[in-house]
C-alpha positions as CSV (number, residue, x, y, z in Angstrom):
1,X,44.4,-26.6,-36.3
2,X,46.2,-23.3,-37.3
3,X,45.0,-19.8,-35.6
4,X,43.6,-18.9,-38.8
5,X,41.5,-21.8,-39.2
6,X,39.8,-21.7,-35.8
7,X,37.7,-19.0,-36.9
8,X,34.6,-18.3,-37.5
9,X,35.0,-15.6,-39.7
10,X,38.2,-14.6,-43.0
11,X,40.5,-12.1,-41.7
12,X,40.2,-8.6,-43.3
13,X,42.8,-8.2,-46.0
14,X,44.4,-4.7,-46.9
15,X,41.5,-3.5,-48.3
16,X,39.3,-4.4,-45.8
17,X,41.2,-2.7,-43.0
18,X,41.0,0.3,-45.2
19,X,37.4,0.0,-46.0
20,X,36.6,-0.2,-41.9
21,X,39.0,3.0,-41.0
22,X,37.0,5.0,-43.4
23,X,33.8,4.0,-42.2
24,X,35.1,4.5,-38.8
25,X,35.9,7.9,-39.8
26,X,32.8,8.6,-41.5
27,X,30.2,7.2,-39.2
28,X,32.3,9.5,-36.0
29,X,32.0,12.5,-38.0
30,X,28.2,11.8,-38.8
31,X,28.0,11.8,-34.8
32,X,29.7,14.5,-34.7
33,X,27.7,16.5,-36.8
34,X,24.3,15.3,-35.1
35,X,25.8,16.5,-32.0
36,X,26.6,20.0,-32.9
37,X,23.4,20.1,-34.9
38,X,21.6,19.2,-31.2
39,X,23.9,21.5,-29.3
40,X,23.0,24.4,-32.1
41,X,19.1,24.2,-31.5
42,X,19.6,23.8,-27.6
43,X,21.4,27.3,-27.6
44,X,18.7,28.6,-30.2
45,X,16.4,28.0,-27.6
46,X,18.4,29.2,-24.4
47,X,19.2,25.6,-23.3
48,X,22.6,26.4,-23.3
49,X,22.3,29.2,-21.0
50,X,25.1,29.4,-17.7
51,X,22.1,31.3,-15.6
52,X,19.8,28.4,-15.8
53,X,22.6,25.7,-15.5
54,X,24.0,26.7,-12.6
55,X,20.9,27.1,-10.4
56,X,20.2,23.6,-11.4
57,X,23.5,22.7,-9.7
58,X,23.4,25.2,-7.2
59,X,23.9,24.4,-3.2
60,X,20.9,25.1,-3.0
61,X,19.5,22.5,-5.5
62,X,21.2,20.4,-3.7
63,X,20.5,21.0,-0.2
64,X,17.0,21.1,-0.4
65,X,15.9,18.9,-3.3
66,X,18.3,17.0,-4.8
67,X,20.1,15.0,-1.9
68,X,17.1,14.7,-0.2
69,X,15.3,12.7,-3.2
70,X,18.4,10.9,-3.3
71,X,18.2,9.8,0.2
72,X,14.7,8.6,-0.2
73,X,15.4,6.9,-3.6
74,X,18.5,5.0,-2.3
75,X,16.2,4.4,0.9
76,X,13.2,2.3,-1.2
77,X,16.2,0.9,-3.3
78,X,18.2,-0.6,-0.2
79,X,14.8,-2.0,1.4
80,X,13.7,-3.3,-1.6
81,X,17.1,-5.0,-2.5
82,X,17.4,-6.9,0.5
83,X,13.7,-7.8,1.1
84,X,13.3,-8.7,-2.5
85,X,16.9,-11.0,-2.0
86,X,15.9,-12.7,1.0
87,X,12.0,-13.6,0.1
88,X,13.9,-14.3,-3.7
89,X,16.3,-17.2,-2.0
90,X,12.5,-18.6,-0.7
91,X,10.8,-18.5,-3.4
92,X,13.7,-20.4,-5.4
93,X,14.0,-22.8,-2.7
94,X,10.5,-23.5,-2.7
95,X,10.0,-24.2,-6.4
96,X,12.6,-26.9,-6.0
97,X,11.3,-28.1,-3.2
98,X,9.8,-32.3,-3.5
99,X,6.6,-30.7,-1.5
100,X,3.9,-30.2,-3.9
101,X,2.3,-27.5,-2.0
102,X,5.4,-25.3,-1.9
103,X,6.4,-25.7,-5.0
104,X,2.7,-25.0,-6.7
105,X,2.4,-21.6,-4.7
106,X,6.1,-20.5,-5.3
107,X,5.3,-20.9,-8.9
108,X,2.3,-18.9,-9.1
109,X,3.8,-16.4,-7.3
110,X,6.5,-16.5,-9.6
111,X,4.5,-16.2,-12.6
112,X,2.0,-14.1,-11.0
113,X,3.9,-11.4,-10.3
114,X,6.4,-11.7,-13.0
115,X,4.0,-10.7,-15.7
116,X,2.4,-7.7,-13.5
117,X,4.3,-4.1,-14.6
118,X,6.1,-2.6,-11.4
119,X,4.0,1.0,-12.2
120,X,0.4,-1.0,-11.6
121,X,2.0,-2.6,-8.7
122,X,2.8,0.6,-7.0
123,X,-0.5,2.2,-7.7
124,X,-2.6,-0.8,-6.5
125,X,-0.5,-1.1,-3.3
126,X,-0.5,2.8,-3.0
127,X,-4.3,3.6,-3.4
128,X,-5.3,0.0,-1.8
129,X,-3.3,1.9,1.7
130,X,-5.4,5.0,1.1
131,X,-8.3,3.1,1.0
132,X,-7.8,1.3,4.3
133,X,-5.9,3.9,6.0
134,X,-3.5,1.4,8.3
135,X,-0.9,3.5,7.9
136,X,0.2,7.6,8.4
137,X,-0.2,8.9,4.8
138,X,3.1,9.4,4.7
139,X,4.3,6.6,4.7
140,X,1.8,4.8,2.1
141,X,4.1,6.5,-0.9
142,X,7.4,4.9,0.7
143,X,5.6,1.2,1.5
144,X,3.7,1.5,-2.4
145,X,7.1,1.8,-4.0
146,X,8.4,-0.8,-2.1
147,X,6.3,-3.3,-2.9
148,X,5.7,-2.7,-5.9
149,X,9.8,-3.5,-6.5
150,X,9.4,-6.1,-4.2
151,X,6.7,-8.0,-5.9
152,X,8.1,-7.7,-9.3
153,X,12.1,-8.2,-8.5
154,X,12.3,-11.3,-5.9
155,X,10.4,-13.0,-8.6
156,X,12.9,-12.4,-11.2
157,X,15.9,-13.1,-8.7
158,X,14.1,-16.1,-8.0
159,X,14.3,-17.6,-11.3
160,X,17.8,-16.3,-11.4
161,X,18.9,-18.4,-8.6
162,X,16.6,-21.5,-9.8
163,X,18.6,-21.4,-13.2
164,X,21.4,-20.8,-11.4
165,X,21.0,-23.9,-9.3
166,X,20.1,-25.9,-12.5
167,X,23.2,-24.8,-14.3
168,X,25.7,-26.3,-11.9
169,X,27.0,-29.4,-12.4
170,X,25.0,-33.0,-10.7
171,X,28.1,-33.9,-9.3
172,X,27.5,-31.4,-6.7
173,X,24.0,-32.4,-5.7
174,X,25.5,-35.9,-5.9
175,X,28.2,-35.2,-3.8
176,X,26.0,-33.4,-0.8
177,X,23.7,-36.2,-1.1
178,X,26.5,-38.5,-1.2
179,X,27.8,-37.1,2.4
180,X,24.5,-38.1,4.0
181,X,22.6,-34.7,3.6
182,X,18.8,-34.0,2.6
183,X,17.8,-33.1,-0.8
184,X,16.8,-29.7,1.0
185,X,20.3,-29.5,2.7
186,X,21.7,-29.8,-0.3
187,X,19.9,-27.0,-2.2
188,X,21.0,-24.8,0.7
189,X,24.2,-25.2,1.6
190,X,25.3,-26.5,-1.2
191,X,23.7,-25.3,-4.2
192,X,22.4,-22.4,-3.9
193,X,25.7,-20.2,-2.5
194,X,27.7,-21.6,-5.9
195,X,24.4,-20.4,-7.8
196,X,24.7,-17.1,-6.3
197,X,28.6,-16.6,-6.9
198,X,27.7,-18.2,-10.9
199,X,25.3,-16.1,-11.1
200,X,26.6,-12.3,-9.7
201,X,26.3,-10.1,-13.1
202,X,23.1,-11.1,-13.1
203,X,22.2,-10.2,-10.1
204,X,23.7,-6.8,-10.0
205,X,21.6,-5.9,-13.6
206,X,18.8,-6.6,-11.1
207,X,20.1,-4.8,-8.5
208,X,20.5,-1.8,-10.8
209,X,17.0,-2.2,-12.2
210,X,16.0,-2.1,-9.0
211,X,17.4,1.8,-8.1
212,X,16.2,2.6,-11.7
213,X,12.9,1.4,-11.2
214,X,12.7,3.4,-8.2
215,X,12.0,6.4,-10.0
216,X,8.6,4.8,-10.6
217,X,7.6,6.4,-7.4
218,X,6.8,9.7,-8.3
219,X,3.9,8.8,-9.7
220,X,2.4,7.8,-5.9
221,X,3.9,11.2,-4.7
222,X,6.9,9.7,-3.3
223,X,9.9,11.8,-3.1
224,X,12.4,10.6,-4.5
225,X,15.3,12.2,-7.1
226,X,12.7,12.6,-10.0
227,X,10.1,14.2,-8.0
228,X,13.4,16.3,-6.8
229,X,14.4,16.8,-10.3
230,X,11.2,18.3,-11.1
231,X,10.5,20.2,-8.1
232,X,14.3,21.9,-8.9
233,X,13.1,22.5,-12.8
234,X,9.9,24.3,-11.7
235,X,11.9,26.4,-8.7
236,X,15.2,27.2,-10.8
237,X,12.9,27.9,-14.3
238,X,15.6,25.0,-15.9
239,X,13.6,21.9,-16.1
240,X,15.8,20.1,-19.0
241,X,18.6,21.0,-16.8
242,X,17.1,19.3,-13.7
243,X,16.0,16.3,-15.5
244,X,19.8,16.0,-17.0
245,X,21.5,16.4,-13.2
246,X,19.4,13.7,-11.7
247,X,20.0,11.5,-14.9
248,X,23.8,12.4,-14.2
249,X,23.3,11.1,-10.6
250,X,21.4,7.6,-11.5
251,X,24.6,6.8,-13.8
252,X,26.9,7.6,-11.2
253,X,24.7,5.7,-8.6
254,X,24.4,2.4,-10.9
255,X,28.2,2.8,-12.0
256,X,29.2,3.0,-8.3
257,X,27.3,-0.3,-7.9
258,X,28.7,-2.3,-10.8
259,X,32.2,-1.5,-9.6
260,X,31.4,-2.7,-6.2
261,X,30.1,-5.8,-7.5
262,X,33.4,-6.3,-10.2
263,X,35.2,-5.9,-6.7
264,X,33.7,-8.3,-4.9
265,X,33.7,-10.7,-8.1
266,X,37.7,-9.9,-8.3
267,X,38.0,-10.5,-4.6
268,X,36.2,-14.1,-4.6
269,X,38.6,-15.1,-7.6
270,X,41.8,-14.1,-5.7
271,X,40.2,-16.1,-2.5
272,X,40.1,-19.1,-4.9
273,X,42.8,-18.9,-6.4
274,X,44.5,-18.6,-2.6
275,X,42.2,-21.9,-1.8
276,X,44.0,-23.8,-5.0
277,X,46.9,-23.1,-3.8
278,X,46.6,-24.1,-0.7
279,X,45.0,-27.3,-1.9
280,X,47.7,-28.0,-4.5
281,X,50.5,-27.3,-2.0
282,X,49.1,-29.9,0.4
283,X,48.4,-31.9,-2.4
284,X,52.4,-31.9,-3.8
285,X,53.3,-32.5,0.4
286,X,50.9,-35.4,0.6
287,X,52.8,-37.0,-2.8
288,X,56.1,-36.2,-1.8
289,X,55.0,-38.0,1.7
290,X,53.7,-40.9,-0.2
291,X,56.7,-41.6,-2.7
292,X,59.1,-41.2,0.8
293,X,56.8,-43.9,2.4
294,X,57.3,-45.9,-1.1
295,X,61.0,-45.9,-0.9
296,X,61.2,-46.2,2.7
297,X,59.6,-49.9,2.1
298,X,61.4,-50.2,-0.9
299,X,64.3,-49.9,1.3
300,X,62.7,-51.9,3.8
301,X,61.8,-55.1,1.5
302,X,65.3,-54.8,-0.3
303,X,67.3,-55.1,3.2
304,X,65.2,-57.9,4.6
305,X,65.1,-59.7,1.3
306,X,68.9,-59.2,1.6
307,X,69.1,-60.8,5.0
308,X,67.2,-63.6,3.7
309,X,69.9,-64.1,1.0
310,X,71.9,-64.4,3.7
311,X,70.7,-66.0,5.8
312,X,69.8,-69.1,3.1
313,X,73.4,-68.4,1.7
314,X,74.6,-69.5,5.7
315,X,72.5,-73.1,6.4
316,X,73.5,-73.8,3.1
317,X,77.6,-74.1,3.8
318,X,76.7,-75.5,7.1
319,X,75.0,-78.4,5.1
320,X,77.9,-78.6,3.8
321,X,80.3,-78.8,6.2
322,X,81.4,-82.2,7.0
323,X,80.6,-83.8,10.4
């Protein structure tokens, strides 16, 4: 089958190609001209002023609001990252679990929490510590936003990992079960670390929803950038700029996280690779051992078969010889 047939689609001819440069050209310049149409009313209004941007990105804006709601959003982030990973890796194992029990709950859980908003989580968990009072109230801003990622996230990662696990290949379950391990070793030292690996751009979207989602907190008073963002607008009189810095800062944040993970992807497929070639280099040594061994008997069988000759060749002239 010919390049050109292997398509799905009819290459563009000459007049196509011309017909797609010019609306190329023509939807950029529409852009274009939204943009400066947006940058004209912002400087109508004073938006465009260098008085109110740079107090929004003063030292001081950052010293005393800004980096400190970014510590505090990176801080629920983290927490909720790893608790949401490790109770995420239970809950998947426990829906493919054979116990009836485990596998029931998980899956309400799962559902449960799944179909709650992340907002209502954080409010209940928030005014439910207030309530209660069994802990400082400053902490019950930090522990609502918490959970409420928590409770929401490890039950998304959980079905990530379960579809994860169900994508691979029943060789592999085969195989563990094969070597004379449990159903349940299997699933966890078997399948579930190849789900993972399959599965890593998914799991960073979810990490980055996760710092996103953080922002959420400000509406339990937590402190984090957008509360920071806000608290900058109302001291530097610039609250579109604010609200555009901290914007600024979440992309940098999430980009800085998607690299890592593209790194760590890149790394795993050069360690691979390095493993295949390893394997492929013992392999080639083993067959070059086993055609040696072949001709070595080759060898072997020709000289005795040879001696045999020989030998034959010999008692037959001594027959004969007359006595």
């Amino acid at each position: 089958m010919s390049a050109e047939a292997s398509v799905l689609f009819d290459l563009p001819g000459p007049r196509a190609r011309v017909r797609h440069r010019i609306f190329a050209v023509v939807g950029g310049l529409v852009l274009l001209a939204i943009l400066a149409w947006i940058l004209m009313r912002m400087d109508a209004k004073g938006q465009l002023d260098p008085t109110k941007w740079s107090k929004a990105i003063s030292w001081d804006a950052w010293r005393y609001y800004l980096l400190p709601g970014l510590r505090a959003t990176l801080t629920a982030a983290v927490l909720a990252i790893v608790i949401s990973t490790v109770l995420a890796l239970g809950l998947a194992l426990a829906r493919m679990s054979e116990i009836f029990v485990l596998r029931w709950a998980a899956t309400i859980f799962v559902e449960f929490f799944r179909g709650v908003p992340v907002l209502i989580m954080m409010l209940f968990t928030f005014y439910f510590l207030v309530a209660v009072g069994w802990l400082p109230d400053s902490v019950n801003p930090l522990v609502g936003t918490v959970v409420g990622l928590v409770a929401y996230n490890s039950s998304v990662l959980a079905e990530v990992i379960r579809n994860g696990v169900a994508s691979l290949p029943k060789g592999q379950r085969e195989a563990g079960l094969s070597i004379g391990l449990s159903p349940g070793q299997t699933r966890r030292m078997i399948l579930v670390p190849q789900s993972l690996t399959a599965m890593l751009p998914s799991l960073v979207s979810q990490v980055i929803v996760i710092t996103k989602d953080s922002a959420l907190g400000f509406m339990i008073l937590y402190p984090e950038l957008v509360t920071a963002a806000r608290n900058v607008g109302s001291w530097a009189g610039a609250p579109f700029q604010a609200y555009v810095v901290a914007a600024a800062v979440f992309i940098a944040v999430n980009y800085g996280i998607e690299r890592a993970a593209r790194w760590v992807e890149a790394r795993q497929r050069r360690r691979a690779r390095s493993a295949g070639g390893v394997v492929h280099a013992e392999t080639a040594t083993l067959g070059a051992g086993l055609v040696d061994g072949a001709q070595v008997m080759e060898d072997a069988q020709g000289h005795v078969h040879t001696n045999l000759e020989d030998d034959v060749s010999r008692a037959a002239r001594q027959d004969r010889t007359p006595r």
